[in-house]
N, C-alpha and C positions, 0 to 999 in steps of 0.2 A: 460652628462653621468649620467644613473641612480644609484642612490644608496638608499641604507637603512638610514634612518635619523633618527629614535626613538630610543630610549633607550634602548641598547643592553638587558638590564636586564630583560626587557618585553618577550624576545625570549627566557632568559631559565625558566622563570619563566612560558611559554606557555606552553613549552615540555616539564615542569615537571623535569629537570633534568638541571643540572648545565653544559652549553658547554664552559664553561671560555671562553669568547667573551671579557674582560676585563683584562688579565692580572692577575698583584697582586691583584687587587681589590676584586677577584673571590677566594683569599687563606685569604682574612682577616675579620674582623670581621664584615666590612662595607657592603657586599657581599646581595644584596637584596634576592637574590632568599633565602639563608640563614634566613630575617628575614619575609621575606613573601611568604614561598614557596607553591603558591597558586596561580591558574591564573590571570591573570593582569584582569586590567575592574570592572565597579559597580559590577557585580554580580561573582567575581571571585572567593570568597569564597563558596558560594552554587553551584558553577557550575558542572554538569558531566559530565567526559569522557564519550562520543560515544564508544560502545564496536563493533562497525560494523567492519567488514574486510575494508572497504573499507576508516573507520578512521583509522583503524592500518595503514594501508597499506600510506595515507598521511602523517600520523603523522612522519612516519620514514622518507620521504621522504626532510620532512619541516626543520625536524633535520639535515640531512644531506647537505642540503644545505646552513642552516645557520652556521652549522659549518664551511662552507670552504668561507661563505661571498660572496656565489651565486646568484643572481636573477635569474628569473622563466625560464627566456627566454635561459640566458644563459647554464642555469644547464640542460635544455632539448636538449640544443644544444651535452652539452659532451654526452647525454645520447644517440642519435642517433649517433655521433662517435664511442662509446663504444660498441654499438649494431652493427655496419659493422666492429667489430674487431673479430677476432679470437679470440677463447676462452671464458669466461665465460662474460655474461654482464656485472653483478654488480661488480667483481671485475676490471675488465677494466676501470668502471667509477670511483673506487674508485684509480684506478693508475695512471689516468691522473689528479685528483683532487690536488691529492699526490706530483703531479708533476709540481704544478705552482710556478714559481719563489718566490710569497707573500709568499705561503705554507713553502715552504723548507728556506728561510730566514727566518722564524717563530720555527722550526723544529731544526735550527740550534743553535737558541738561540740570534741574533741577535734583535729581538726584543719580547717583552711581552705579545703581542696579533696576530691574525692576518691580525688586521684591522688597528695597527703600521704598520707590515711588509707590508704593502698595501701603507700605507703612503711613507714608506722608500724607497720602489719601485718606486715611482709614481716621485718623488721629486729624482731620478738619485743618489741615496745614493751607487751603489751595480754594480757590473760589472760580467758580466758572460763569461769567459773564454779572461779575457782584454779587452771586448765590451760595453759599457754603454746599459744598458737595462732599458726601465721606463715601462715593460708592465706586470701589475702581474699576469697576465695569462702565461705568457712564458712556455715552456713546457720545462722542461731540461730533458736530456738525460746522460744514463751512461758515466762517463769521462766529462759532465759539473762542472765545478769549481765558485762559486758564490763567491768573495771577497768583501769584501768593499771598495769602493773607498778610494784613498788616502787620497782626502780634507775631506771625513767624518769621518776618525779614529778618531778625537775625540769627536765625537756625544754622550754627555751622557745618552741618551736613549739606545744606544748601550752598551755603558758598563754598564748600570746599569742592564739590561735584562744579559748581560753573567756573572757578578757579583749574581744574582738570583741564574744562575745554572740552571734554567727549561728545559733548552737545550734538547728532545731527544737522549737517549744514541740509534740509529738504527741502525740494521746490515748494512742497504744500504747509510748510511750516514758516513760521515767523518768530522771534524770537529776539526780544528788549531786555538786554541785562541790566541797564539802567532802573527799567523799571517791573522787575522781576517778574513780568508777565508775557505772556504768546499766546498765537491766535494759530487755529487751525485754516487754512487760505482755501484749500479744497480737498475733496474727496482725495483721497491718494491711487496715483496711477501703480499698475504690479510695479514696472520696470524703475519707479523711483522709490518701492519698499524694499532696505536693507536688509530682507533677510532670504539665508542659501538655503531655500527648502523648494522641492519638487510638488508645489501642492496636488498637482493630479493624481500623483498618486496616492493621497490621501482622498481625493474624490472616486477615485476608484476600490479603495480599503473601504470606506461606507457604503458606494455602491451593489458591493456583491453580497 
């Protein structure tokens, strides 16, 4: 299976902007984009931004994918789903994005990153509505309930991440620390998803 292998910190240190791909490491002092917020590469310091439409228009797209820990293929996949959905593109892709099991176990506070929460998925840590799920794409829907399994309650990554507190307070989320599970409540609205990306023009980057 493909994945990303370099160093998270290279991606926000590309985009210019901090996507905490790392957790706490991205709140403390150690935080590279922090002490070299400057493009990765020999010549990252002298380098320019492309002011073209058509680097805006990637740059937002590159963001967006690496925030949710997408490759190329895949991210174009939701984007043609998205586009045979009713209603608006980009938010469409941003609600199925929204909506992957890694996500919302990220979301919920369960773990620190959501390339943890990918792990914790991967590795049967999590159950969705009593069902052992390992596939961090899952799509849950309003009235799915994402618990932790019983043999993982005491995963100290898990309580150290809800211990943090970073948890998501969202209207469309729910969230029992008692009883280490949460429920997705509805569809998620754009203006109540936390994240600073421009999707149109990534519906526009596909479109041409």
């Amino acid at each position: 299976m493909a994945r990303y292998r370099e160093a998270n910190c290279k991606l926000c240190r590309r985009e210019g902007e901090k996507l905490f791909l790392k957790g706490a490491r991205c709140y403390s002092e150690k935080c590279a984009f922090d002490r070299r917020a400057y493009s990765p590469g020999e010549h990252g310091r002298s380098m320019r931004r492309k002011g073209s439409e058509y680097a805006l228009r990637l740059r937002e797209k590159q963001k967006l994918r690496r925030i949710y820990g997408i490759l190329e293929r895949q991210f174009r996949n939701y984007f043609q789903r998205a586009a045979g959905q009713k209603g608006i593109t980009g938010e469409n892709l941003l609600r199925m994005l929204e909506c992957r099991l890694d996500n919302l176990v990220y979301r919920l506070g369960f773990a620190p990153s959501r390339k943890a929460a990918r792990q914790l998925v991967l590795h049967r840590h999590f159950l969705v509505n009593d069902r052992k799920v390992n596939v961090p794409s899952y799509q849950l829907k309003p009235g799915d309930i994402v618990a932790v399994k019983e043999k993982s309650r005491n995963l100290d990554l898990i309580h150290q991440a809800l211990r943090e507190g970073r948890s998501a307070d969202l209207p469309y989320l729910r969230l029992d620390k008692a009883r280490l599970e949460g429920e997705l409540l509805e569809v998620p609205k754009r203006l109540d998803i936390p994240v600073l990306v421009q999707e149109q023009l990534v519906v526009e980057l596909y479109s041409k």
